[in-house]
C-alpha positions as CSV (number, residue, x, y, z in Angstrom):
1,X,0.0,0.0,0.0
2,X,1.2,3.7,0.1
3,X,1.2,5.4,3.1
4,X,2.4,8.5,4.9
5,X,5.7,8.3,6.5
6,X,5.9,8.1,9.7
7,X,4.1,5.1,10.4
8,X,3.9,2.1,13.1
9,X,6.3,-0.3,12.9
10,X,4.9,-3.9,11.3
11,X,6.7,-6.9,12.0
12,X,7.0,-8.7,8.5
13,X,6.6,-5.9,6.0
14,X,8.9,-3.7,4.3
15,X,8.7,0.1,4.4
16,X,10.1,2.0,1.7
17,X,10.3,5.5,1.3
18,X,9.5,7.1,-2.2
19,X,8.9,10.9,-1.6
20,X,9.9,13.1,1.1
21,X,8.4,16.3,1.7
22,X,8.7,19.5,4.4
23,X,5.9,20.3,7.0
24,X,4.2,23.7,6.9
25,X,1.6,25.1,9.3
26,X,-1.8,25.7,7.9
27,X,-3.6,29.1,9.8
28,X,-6.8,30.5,8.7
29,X,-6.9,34.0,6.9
30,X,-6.6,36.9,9.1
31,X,-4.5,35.3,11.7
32,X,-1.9,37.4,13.3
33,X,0.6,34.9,12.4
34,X,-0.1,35.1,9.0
35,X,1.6,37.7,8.1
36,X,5.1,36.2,8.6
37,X,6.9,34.5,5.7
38,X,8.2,31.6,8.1
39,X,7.3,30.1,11.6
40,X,9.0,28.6,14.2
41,X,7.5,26.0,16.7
42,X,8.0,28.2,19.2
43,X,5.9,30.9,17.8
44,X,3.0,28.5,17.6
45,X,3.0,27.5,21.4
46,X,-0.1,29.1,22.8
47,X,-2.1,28.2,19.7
48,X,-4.8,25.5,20.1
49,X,-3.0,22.9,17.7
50,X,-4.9,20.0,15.9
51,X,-3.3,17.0,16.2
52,X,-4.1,13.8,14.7
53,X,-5.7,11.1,17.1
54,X,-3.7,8.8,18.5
55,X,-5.8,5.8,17.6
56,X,-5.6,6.6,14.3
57,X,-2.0,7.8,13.5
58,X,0.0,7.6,16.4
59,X,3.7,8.0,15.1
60,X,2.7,11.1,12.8
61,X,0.9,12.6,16.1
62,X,4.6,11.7,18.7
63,X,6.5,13.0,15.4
64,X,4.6,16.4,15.6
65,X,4.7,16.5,19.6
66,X,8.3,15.7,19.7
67,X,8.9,17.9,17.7
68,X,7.8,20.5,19.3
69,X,8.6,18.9,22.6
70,X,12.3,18.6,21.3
71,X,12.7,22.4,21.8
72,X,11.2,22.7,25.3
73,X,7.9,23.6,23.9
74,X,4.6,22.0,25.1
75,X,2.1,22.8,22.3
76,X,-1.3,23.4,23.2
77,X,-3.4,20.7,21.4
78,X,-6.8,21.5,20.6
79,X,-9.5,19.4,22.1
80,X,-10.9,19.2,18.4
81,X,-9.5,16.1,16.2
82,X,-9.6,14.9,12.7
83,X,-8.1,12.4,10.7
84,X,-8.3,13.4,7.0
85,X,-6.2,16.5,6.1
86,X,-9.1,18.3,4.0
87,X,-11.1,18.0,7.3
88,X,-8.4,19.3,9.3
89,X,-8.3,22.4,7.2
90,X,-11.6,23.4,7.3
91,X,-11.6,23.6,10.8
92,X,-8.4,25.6,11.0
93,X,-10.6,27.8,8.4
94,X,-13.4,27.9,11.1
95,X,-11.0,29.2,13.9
96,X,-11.0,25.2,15.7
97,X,-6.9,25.9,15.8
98,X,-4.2,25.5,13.7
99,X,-2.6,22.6,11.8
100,X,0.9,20.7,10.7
101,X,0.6,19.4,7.4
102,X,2.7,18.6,4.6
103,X,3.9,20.9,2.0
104,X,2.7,19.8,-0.5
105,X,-0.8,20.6,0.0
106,X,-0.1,24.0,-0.1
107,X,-2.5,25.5,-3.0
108,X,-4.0,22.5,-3.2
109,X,-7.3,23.3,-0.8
110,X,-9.1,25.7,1.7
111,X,-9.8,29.1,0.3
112,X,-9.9,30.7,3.9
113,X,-6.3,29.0,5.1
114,X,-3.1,30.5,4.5
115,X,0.0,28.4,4.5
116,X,3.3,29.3,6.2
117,X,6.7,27.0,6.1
118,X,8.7,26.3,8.9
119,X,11.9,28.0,9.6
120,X,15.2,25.8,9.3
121,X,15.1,24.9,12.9
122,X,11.6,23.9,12.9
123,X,11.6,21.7,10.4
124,X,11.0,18.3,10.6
125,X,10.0,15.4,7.3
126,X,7.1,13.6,6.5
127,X,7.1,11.4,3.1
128,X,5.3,9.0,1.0
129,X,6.2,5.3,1.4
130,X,5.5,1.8,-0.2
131,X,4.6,-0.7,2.8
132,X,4.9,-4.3,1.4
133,X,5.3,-7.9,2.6
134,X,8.6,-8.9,0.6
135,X,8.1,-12.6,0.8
136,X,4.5,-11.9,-0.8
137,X,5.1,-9.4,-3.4
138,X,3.0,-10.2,-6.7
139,X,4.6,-9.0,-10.3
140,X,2.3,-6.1,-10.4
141,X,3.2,-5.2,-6.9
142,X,6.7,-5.1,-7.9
143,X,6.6,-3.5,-11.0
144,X,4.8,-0.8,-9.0
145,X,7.3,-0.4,-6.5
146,X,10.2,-0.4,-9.3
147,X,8.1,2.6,-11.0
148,X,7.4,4.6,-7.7
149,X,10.9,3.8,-7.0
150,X,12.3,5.3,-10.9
151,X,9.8,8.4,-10.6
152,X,11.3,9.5,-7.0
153,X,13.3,12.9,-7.3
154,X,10.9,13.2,-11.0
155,X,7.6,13.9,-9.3
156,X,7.8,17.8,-8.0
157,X,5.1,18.3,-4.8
158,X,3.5,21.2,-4.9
């Protein structure tokens, strides 16, 4: 399957990475934050953060925290939680908090959320990744793999 990096470790299967991207932090219009060109973690503690559940993706939600956590920052996490990133955003455009997501959805959705990148000490990776069972892998499986693994460093996010 393909799956966002980080994930849970699974005894058995293979994880292999085919696209690495940045995080950015998604605010809604009008916020005072907004108007900065870059952000650091530390700018963002008292904001109510959305954070993904952590029955649903726990090592993206400890790679966010420790991030942040890293730096001697306890982020505020919203009490409001989503799981699918265009959900996220539209509560970051209702005022629910603000959100961590990859870079490449900048320009991609919400017309009311602005996106900001993180400044060089802030910055931490997320990816795309093939998660396979090696000792199972069909000839269409593999010839996927070889082709996500020729068109890594082709494919440009957004």
């Amino acid at each position: 399957g393909v799956v966002r990096n980080p994930l849970e470790q699974y005894s058995g299967l293979e994880l292999e990475i085919v696209d690495e991207d940045g995080y950015c932090v998604a605010l809604p219009v009008g916020h005072p934050l907004a108007a900065r060109k870059t952000l650091s973690l530390a700018a963002l503690a008292n904001e109510q953060l959305l954070v993904p559940p952590k029955e649903h993706s726990p090592a993206l939600r400890n790679l966010m925290l420790q991030g942040f956590q890293a730096r001697g920052i306890m982020p505020r996490a919203s009490r409001h939680q989503a799981t699918q990133m265009a959900t996220v955003l539209a509560m970051v455009e209702i005022g629910s908090g603000i959100a961590l997501g990859p870079q490449s959805n900048v320009g991609r959705v919400a017309h009311r959320v602005v996106f900001r990148r993180l400044d060089k000490g802030s910055q931490f990776r997320t990816g795309l990744a093939l998660l396979y069972d090696p000792d199972h892998l069909t000839p269409v499986g593999d010839h996927f793999r070889r082709a996500a693994r020729a068109a890594e460093g082709h494919v440009k996010a957004a």
